[in-house]
N, CA, C and O atoms as CSV, one atom per row, in Angstrom:
chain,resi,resn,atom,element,x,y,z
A,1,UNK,N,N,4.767,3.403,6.660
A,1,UNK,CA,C,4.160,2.915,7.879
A,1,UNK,C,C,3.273,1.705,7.602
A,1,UNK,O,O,3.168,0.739,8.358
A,2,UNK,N,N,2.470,1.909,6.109
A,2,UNK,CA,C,1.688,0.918,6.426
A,2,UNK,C,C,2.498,-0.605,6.040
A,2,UNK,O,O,2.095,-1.620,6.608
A,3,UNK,N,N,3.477,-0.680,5.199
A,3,UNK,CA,C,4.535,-1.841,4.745
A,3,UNK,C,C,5.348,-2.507,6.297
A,3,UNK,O,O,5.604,-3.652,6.670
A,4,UNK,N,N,5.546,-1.260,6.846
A,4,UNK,CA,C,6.397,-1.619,8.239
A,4,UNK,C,C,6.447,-2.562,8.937
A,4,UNK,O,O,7.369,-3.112,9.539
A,5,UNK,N,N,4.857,-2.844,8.793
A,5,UNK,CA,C,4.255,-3.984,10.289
A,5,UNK,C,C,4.444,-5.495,9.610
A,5,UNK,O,O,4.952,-6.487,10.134
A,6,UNK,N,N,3.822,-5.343,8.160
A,6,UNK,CA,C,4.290,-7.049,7.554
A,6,UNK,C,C,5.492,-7.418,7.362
A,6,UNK,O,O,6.009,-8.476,7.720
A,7,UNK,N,N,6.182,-6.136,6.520
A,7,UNK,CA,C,7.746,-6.227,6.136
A,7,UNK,C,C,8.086,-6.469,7.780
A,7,UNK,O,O,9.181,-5.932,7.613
A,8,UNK,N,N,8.096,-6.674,8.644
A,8,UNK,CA,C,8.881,-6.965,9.722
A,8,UNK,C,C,8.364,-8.239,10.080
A,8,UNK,O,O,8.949,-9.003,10.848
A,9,UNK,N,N,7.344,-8.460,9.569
A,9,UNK,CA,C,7.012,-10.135,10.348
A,9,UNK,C,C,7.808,-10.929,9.094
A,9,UNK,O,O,8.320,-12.036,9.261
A,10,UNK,N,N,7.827,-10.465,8.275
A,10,UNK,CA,C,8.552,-11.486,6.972
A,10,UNK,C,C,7.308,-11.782,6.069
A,10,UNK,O,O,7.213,-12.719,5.277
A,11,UNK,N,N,6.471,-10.921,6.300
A,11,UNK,CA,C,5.718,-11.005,4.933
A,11,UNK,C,C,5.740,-10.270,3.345
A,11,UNK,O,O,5.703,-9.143,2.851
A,12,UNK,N,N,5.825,-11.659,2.928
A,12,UNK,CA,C,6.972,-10.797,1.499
A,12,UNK,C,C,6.121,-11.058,0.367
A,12,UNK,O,O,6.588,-10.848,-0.752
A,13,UNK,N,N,4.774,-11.547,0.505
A,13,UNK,CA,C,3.806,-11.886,-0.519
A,13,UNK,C,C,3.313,-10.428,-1.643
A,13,UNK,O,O,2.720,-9.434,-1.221
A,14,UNK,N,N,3.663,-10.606,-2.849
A,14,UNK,CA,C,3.696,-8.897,-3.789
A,14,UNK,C,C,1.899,-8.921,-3.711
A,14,UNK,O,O,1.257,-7.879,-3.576
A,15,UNK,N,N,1.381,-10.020,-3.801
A,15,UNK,CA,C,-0.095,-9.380,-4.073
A,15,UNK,C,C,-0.379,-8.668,-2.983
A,15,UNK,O,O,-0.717,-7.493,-3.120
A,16,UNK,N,N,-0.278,-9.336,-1.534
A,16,UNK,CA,C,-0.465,-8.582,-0.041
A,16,UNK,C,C,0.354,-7.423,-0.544
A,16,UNK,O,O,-0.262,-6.564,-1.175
A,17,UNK,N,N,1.424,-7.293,-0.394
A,17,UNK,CA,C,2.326,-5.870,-0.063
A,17,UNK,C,C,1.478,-4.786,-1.332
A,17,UNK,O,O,1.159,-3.660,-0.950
A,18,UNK,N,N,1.218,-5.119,-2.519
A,18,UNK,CA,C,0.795,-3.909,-3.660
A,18,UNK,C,C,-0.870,-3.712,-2.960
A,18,UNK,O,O,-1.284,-2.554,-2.929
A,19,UNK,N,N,-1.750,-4.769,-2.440
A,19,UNK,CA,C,-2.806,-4.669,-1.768
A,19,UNK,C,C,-2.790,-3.884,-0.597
A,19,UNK,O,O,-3.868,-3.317,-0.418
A,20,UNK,N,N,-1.679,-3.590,0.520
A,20,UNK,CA,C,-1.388,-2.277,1.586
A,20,UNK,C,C,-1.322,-1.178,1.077
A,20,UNK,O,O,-1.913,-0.151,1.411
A,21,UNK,N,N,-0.198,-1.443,-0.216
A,21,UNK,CA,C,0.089,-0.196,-0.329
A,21,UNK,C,C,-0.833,0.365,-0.805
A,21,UNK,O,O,-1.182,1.359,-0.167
A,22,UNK,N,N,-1.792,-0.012,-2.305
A,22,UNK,CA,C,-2.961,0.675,-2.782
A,22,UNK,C,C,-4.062,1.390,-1.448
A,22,UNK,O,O,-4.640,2.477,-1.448
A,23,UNK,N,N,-4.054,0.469,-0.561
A,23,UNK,CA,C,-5.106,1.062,0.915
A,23,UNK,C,C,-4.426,2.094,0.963
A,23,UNK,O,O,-4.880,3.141,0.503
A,24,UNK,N,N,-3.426,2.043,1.420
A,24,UNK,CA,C,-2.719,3.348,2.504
A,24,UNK,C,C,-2.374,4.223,1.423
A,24,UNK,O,O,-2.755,5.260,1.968
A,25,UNK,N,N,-1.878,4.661,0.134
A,25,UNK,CA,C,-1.704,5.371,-0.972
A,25,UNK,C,C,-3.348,6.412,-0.827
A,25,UNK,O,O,-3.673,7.575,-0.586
A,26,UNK,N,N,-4.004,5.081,-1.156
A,26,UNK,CA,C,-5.697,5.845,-1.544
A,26,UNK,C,C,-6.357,6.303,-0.148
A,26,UNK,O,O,-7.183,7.196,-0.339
A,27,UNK,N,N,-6.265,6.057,0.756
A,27,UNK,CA,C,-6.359,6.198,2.271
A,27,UNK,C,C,-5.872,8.309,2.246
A,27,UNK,O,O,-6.678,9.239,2.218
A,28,UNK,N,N,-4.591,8.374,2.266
A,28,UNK,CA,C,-3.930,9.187,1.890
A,28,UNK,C,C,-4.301,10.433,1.037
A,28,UNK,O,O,-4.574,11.559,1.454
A,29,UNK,N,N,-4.241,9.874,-0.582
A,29,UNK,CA,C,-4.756,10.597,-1.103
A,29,UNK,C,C,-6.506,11.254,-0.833
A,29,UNK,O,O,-6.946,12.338,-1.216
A,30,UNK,N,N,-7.182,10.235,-0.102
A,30,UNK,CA,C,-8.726,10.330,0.027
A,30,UNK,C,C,-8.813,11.922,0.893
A,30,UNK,O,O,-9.426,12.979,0.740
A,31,UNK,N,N,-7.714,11.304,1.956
A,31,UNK,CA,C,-7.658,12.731,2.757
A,31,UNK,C,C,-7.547,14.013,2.678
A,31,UNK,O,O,-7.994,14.922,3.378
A,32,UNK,N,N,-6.971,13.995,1.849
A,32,UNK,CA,C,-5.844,15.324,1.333
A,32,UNK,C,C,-7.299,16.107,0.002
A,32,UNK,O,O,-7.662,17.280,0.086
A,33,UNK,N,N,-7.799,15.224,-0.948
A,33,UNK,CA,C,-8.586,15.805,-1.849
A,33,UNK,C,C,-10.212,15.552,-1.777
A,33,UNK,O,O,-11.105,16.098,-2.425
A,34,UNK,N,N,-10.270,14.719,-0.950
A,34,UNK,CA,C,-11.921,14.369,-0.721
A,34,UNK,C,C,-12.373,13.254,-2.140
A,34,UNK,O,O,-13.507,12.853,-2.400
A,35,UNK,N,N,-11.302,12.998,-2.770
A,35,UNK,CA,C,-11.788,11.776,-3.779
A,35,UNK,C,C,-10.995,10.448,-3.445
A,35,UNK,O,O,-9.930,10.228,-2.869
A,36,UNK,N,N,-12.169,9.478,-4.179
A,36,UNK,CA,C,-11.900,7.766,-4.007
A,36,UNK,C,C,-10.661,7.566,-5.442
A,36,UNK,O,O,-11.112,7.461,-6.583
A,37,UNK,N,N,-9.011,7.532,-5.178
A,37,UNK,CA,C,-8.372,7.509,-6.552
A,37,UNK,C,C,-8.433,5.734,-7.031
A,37,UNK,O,O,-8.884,4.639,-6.694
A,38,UNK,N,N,-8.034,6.077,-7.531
A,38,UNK,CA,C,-7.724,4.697,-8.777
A,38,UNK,C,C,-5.932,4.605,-8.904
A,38,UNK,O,O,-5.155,5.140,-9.695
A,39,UNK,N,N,-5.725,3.720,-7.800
A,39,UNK,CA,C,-3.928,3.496,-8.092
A,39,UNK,C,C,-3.909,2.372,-8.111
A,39,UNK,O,O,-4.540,1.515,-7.493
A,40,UNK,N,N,-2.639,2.323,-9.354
A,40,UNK,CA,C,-1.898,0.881,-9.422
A,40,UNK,C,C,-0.475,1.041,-9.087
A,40,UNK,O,O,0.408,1.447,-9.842
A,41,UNK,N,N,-0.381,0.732,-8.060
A,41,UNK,CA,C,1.329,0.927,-7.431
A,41,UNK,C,C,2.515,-0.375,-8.110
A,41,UNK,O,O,2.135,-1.290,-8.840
A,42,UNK,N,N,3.229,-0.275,-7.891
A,42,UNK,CA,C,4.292,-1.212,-8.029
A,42,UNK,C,C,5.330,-1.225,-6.892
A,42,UNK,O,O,6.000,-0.372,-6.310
A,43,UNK,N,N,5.142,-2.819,-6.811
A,43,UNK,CA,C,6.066,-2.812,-5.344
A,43,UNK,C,C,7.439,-4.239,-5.799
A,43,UNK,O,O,7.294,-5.460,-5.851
A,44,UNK,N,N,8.137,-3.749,-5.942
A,44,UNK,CA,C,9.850,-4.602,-5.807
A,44,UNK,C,C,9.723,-5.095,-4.725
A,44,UNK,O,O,9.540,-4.479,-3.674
A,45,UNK,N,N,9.845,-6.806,-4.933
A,45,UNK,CA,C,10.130,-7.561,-3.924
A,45,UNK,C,C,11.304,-8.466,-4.156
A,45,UNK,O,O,11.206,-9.402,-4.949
A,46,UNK,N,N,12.173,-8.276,-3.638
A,46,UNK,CA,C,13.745,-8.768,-3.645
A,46,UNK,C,C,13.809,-9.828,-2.982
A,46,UNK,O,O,14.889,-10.401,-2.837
């Protein structure tokens, strides 16, 4: 969901897209365990 909204405008920039995803990953995880994590995602941009 959170990739959805740029990936559709044509935003294909890896620092932006690994910068959503780390929000919404840690966003996520914050919820679920009550801690601030530490992720480094990897995002394929074709």
């Amino acid at each position: 969901e959170a990739l959805a909204g740029p990936l559709a405008e044509g935003n294909c920039d890896p620092h932006e897209l690994g910068r959503l995803t780390r929000r919404a990953t840690g966003r996520l995880v914050s919820r679920r365990t009550g801690r601030k994590p530490t992720l480094v995602p990897v995002v394929e941009v074709r």
